[in-house]
C-alpha positions as CSV (number, residue, x, y, z in Angstrom):
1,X,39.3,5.0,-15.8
2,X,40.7,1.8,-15.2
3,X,40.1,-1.2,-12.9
4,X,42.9,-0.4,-11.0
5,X,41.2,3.3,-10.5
6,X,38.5,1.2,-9.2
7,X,40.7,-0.7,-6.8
8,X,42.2,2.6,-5.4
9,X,38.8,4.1,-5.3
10,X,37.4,1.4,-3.4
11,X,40.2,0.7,-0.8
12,X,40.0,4.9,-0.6
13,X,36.1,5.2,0.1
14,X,37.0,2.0,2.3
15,X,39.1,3.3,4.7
16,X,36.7,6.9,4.6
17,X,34.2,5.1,6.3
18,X,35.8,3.3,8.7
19,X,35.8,7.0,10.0
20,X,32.1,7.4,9.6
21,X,30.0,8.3,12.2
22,X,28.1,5.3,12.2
23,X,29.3,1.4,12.9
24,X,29.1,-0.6,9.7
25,X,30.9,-4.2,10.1
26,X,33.3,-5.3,7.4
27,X,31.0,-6.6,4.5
28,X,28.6,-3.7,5.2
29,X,31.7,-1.1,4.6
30,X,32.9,-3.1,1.3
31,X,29.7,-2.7,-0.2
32,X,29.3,0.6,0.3
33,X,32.3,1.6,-0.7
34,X,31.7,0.1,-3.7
35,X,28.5,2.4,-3.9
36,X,30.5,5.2,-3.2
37,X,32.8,4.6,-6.1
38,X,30.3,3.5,-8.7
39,X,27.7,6.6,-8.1
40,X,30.1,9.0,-6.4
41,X,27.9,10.8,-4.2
42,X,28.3,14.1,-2.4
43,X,28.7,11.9,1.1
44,X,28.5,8.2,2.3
45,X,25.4,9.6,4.0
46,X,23.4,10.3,1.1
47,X,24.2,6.3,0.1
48,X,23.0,5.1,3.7
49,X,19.9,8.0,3.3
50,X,18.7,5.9,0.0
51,X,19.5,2.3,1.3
52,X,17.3,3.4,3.9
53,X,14.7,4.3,1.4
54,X,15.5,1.3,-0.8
55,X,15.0,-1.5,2.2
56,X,11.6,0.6,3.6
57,X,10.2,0.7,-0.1
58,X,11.0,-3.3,-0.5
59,X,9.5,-4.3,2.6
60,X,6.0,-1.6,1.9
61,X,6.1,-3.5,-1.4
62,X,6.4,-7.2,-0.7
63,X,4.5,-6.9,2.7
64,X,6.9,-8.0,5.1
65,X,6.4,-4.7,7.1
66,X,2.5,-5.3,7.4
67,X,3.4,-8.9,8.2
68,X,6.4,-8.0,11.0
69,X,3.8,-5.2,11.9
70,X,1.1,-7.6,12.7
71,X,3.1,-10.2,14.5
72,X,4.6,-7.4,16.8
73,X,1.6,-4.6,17.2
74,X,-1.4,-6.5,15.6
75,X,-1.8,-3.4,13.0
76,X,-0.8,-3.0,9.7
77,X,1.1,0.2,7.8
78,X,-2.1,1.5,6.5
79,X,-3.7,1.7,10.0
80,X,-1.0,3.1,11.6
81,X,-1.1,5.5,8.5
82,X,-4.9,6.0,9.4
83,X,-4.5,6.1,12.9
84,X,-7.3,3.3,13.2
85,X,-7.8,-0.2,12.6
86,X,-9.6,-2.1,9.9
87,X,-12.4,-2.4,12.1
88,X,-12.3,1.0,13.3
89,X,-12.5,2.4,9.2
90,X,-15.9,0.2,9.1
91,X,-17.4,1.9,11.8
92,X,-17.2,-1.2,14.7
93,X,-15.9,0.0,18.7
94,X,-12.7,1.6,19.3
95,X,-12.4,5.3,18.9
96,X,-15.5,5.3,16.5
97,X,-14.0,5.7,13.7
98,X,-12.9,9.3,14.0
99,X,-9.1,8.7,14.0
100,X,-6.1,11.1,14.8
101,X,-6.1,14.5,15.6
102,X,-5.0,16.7,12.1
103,X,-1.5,17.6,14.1
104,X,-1.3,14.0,14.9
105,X,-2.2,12.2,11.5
106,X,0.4,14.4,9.3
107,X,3.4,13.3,11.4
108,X,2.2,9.7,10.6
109,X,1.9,10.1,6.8
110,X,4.7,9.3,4.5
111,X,4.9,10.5,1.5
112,X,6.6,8.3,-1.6
């Protein structure tokens, strides 16, 4: 293949997506159209299902979930993971430590 397959590839996934059922502004759609043509995968969906993954991973990672958590909720992945707080775990107020019901806790999990 050549780079003006790519071209053509592009401008094809391009104009796919404009179709999508999701809104995506102009950069968003370039750059996934490039996606599309460099991995070629069985939908755009599948792209937007691992971006998802990617971006959730990164912030787990660096902690700007825990931080963004705690600013908003004043609780942290792991405790909402836990279905307690840090002072909860250690045995201090709150629900005594006892956390979620079984039915409750494995909706919350997430499994990498």
């Amino acid at each position: 293949m050549t780079l003006d397959d790519l071209v053509d590839d592009v401008q094809d996934a391009n104009r796919d997506l404009k179709d999508a059922g999701f809104a995506l502004d102009r950069e968003s759609r370039t750059e996934l159209a490039m996606l599309v043509a460099a991995l070629d995968p069985e939908d755009s969906d599948e792209l937007v299902r691992r971006a998802i993954h990617a971006l959730f991973d990164s912030y787990v990672q660096s902690g700007k979930l825990d931080f963004n958590l705690r600013s908003e909720y004043d609780a942290t992945y792991d405790e909402y993971l836990a279905g307690m707080s840090y002072d909860e775990m250690a045995g201090a107020g709150g629900a005594g430590g006892q956390g979620l019901p079984q039915d409750e806790e494995e909706g919350r999990r997430y499994q990498y």
